[in-house]
NUTI-239346 format. One record per residue (C-alpha): residue in one letter; residue number from 1; x, y, z. Coordinates in Angstrom, 3 decimals, decimal comma. Each point is the difference from the previous one (the first is absolute). Example, Ala and Ser with C-alpha at 12.3 -4.5 7.8 and 13.67 -1.06 7.14 Angstrom:
residues 2
ATOM   code   pos       east      north         up
ATOM      a     1     12,300     -4,500      7,800
ATOM      s     2      1,370      3,440     -0,660
//
This chain:
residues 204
ATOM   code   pos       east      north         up
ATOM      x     1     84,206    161,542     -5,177
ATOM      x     2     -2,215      2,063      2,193
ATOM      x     3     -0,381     -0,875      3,989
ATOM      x     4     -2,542     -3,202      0,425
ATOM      x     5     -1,377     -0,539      3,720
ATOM      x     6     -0,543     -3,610     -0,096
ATOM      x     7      2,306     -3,002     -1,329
ATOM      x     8     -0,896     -0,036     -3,464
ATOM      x     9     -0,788      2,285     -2,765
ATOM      x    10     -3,241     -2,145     -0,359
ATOM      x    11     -1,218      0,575      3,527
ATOM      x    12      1,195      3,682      0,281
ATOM      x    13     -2,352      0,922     -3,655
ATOM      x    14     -2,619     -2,205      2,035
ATOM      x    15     -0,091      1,621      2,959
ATOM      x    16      0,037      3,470     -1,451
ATOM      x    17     -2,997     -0,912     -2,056
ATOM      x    18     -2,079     -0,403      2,712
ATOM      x    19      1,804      2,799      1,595
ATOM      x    20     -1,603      2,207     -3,345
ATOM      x    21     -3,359     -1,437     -0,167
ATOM      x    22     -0,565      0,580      3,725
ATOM      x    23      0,714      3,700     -0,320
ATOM      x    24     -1,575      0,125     -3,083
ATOM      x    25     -3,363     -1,267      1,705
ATOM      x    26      0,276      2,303      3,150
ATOM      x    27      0,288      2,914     -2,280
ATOM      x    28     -3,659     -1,048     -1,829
ATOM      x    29     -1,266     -0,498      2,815
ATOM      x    30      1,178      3,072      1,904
ATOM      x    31     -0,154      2,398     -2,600
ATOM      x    32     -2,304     -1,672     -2,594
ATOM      x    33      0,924     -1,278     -3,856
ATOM      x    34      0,810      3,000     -1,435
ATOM      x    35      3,012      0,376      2,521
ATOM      x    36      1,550     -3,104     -1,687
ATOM      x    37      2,896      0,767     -2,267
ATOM      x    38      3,809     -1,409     -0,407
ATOM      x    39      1,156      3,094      1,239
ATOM      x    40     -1,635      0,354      3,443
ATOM      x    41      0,175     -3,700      0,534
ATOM      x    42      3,778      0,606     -0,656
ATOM      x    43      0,061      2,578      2,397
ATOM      x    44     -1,587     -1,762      2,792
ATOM      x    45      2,113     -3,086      0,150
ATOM      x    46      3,509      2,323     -0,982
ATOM      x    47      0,664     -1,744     -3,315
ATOM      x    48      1,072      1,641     -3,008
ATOM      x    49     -2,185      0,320     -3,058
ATOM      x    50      2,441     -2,441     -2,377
ATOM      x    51      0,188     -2,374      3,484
ATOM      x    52     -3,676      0,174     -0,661
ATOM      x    53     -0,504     -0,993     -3,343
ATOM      x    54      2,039     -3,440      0,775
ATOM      x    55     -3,238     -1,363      0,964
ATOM      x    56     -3,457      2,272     -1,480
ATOM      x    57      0,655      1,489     -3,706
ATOM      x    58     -3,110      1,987      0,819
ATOM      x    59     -2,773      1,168      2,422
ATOM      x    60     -2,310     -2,637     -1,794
ATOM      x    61      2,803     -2,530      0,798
ATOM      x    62      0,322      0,675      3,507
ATOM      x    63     -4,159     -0,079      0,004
ATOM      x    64      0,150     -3,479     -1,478
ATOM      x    65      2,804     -1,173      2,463
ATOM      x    66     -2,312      1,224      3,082
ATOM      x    67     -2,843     -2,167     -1,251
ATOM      x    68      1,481     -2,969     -1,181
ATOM      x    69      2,062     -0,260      3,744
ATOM      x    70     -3,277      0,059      1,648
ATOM      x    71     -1,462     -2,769     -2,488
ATOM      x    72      1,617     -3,104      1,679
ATOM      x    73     -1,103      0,068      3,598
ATOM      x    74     -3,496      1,544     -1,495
ATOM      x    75     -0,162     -2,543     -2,034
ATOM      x    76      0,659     -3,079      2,863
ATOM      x    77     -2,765      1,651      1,882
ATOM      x    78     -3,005     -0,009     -2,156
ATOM      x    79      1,074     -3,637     -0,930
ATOM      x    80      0,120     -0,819      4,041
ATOM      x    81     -3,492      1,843      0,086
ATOM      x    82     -1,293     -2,143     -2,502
ATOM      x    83      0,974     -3,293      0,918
ATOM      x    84     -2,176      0,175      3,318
ATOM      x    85     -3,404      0,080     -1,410
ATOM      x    86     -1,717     -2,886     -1,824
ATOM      x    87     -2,560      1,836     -1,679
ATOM      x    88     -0,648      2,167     -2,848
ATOM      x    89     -1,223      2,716      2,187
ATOM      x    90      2,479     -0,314      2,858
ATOM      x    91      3,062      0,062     -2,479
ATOM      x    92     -1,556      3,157     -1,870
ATOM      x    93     -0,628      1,570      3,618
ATOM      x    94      3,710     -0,795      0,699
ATOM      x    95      1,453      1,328     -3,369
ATOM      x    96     -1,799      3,042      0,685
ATOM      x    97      0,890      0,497      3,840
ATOM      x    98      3,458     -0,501     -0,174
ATOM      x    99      0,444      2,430     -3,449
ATOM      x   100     -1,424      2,112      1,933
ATOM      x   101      1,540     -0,031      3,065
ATOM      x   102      3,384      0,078     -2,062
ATOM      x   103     -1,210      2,708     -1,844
ATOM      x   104     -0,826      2,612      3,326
ATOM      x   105      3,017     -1,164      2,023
ATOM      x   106      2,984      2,535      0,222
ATOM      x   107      2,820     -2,355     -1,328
ATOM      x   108     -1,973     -0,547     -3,599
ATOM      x   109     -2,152      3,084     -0,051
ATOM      x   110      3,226      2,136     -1,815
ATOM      x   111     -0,085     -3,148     -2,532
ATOM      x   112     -3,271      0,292     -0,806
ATOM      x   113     -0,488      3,495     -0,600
ATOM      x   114      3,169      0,042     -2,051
ATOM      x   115     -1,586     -3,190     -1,603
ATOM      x   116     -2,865      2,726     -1,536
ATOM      x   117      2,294      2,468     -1,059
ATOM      x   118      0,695      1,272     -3,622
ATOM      x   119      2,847     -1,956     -1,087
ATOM      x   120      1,604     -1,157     -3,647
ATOM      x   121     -0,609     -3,204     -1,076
ATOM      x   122      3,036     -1,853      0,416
ATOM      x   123     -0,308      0,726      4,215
ATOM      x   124     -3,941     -0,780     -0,327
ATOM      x   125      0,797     -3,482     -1,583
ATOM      x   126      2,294     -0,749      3,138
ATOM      x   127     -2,936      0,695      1,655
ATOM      x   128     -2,259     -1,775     -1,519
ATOM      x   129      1,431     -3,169     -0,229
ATOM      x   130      0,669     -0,093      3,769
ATOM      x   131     -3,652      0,666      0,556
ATOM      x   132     -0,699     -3,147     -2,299
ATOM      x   133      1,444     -1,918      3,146
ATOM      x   134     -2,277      1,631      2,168
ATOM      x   135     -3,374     -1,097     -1,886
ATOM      x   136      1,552     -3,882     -0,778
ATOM      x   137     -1,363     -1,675      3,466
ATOM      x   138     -3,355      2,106     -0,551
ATOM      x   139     -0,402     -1,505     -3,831
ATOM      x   140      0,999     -3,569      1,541
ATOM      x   141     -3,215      0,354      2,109
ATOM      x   142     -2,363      1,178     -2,699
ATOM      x   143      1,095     -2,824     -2,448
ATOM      x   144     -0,550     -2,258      2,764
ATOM      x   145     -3,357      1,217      0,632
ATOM      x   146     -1,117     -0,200     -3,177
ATOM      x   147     -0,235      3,746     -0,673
ATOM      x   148      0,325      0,802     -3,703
ATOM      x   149      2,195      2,291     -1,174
ATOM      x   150      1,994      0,063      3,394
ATOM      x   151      3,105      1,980     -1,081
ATOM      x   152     -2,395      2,946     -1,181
ATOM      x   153     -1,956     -0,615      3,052
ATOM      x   154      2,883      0,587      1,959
ATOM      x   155      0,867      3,051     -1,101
ATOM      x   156     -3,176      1,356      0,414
ATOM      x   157      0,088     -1,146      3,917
ATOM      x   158      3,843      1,845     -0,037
ATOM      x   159     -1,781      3,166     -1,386
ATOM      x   160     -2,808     -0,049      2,646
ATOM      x   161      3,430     -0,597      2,399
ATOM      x   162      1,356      3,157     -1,110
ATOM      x   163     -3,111      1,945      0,021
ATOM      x   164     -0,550     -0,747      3,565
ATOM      x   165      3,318      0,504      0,759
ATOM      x   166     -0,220      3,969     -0,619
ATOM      x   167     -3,020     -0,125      1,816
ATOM      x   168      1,437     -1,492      3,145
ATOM      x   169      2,897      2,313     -0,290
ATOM      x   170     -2,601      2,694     -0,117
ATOM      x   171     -1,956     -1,565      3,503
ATOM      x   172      2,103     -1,681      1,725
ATOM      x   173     -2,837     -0,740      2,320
ATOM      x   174     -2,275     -1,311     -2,583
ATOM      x   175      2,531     -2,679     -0,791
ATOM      x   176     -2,392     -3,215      1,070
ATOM      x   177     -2,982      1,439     -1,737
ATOM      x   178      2,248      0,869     -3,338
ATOM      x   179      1,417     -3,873      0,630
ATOM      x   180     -4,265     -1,123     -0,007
ATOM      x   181     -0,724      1,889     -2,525
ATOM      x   182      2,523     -1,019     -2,658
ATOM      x   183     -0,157     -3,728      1,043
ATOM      x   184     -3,838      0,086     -0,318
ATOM      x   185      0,894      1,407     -3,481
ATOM      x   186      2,649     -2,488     -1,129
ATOM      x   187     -1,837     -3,178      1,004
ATOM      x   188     -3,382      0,879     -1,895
ATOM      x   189     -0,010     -1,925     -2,833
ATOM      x   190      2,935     -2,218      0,378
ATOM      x   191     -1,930     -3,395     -0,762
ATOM      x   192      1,202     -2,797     -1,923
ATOM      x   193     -1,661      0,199     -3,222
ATOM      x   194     -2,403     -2,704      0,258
ATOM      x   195     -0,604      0,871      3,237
ATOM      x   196     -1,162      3,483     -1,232
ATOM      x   197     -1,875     -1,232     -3,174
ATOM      x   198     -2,113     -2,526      2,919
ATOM      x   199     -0,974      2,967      1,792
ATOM      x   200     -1,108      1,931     -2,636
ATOM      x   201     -2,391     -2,718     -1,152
ATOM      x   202     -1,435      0,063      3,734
ATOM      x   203     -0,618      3,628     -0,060
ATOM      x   204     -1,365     -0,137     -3,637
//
C-alpha cells in the first residue's frame, strides 16, 4: 500500500484531490487552457502518470471534476443572493450580480473558462447537470412571478450571464455598466402573462 499522509485512506484520496484540482486551476489560470493536460498537471504536483489516473481517466475528466467542485459553494451563493429580494426585478438583479461576480473572480474564473471548452459528452453532461442547480432558485422565482415558460426563460437570462461575462473579462472597468446593461435586458419583458396581455390592451 503506497504512503497516505493523513489517518485514513479516505481522507488521504480526499485531500490529494483538492491537492490536484488546485494545481490544476493555477496552471489555467497561469498559463491558459491549452496548458492543461495529465501530464503537466502530473508534473507539477510530483505524481506519477498511473498515480494520476486513480482519480481523472482523462483531460475531459479532470475538466468535469474542476467544475463540478466549484458547483456547491456557487451554488449556496446565488441561492443566498436570491433570497434577499422580494421582487421580480430585485431577484433577477441578484441572479445576475452574483453570476457575475462569480464568474470574474479569480477562484471560479479557471472553472468557467474550462466550463466553455471543447469537451466529449460524457464530461459535458457532468457539467451540465451541475449547472441545472445553478438556474433552480432563478426558475423558483419566475414560476412564482407568473412568468411563462420560466425554465426557458431562465436559460435565456444564464446566456445573457455568460455573454456579459466575456465582456467583463474583456473591461474589467466596465463591469457596473456590463452589470446595467444585461439586467436592463433580462427584466424587459418578464411580466406575468395577464399582466402583459392588460398592457397590451392599454397601448392598443
Amino acid at each position: 500500500m503506497p504512503k497516505i499522509s493523513e489517518p485514513t485512506v479516505a481522507e488521504h484520496r480526499a485531500r490529494q484531490l483538492r491537492t490536484l484540482l488546485d494545481a490544476a486551476r493555477t496552471l489555467v489560470a497561469e498559463e491558459g487552457i491549452e496548458a492543461l493536460s495529465l501530464a503537466e498537471l502530473a508534473r507539477r504536483v510530483g505524481l506519477s502518470r498511473p498515480g494520476l489516473y486513480e482519480y481523472f481517466r482523462s483531460k475531459d475528466d479532470l475538466v468535469a471534476a474542476i467544475v463540478e467542485a466549484e458547483l456547491p459553494r456557487w451554488a449556496s451563493l446565488v441561492e443566498e443572493a436570491l433570497d434577499g429580494p422580494g421582487d421580480l426585478e430585485g431577484k433577477v438583479g441578484a441572479y445576475v450580480r452574483v453570476q457575475l461576480g462569480v464568474m470574474t473572480d479569480g477562484r471560479h474564473a479557471a472553472a468557467v473558462a474550462l466550463a466553455e471548452h471543447a469537451l466529449a459528452e460524457p464530461a459535458l453532461e457532468r457539467i451540465r447537470t451541475g449547472h441545472a442547480q445553478l438556474l433552480r432558485p432563478l426558475v423558483a422565482a419566475l414560476e412564482e412571478a407568473g412568468v411563462a415558460d420560466a425554465a426557458l426563460r431562465a436559460e435565456l437570462i444564464q446566456g445573457m450571464v455568460d455573454a456579459a461575462a466575456r465582456i467583463a473579462q474583456r473591461t474589467p472597468g466596465d463591469a457596473e455598466a456590463v452589470i446595467a446593461a444585461t439586467l436592463a435586458q433580462a427584466t424587459r419583458g418578464l411580466r406575468p402573462v395577464s399582466e402583459g396581455a392588460a398592457a397590451e390592451g392599454a397601448v392598443s
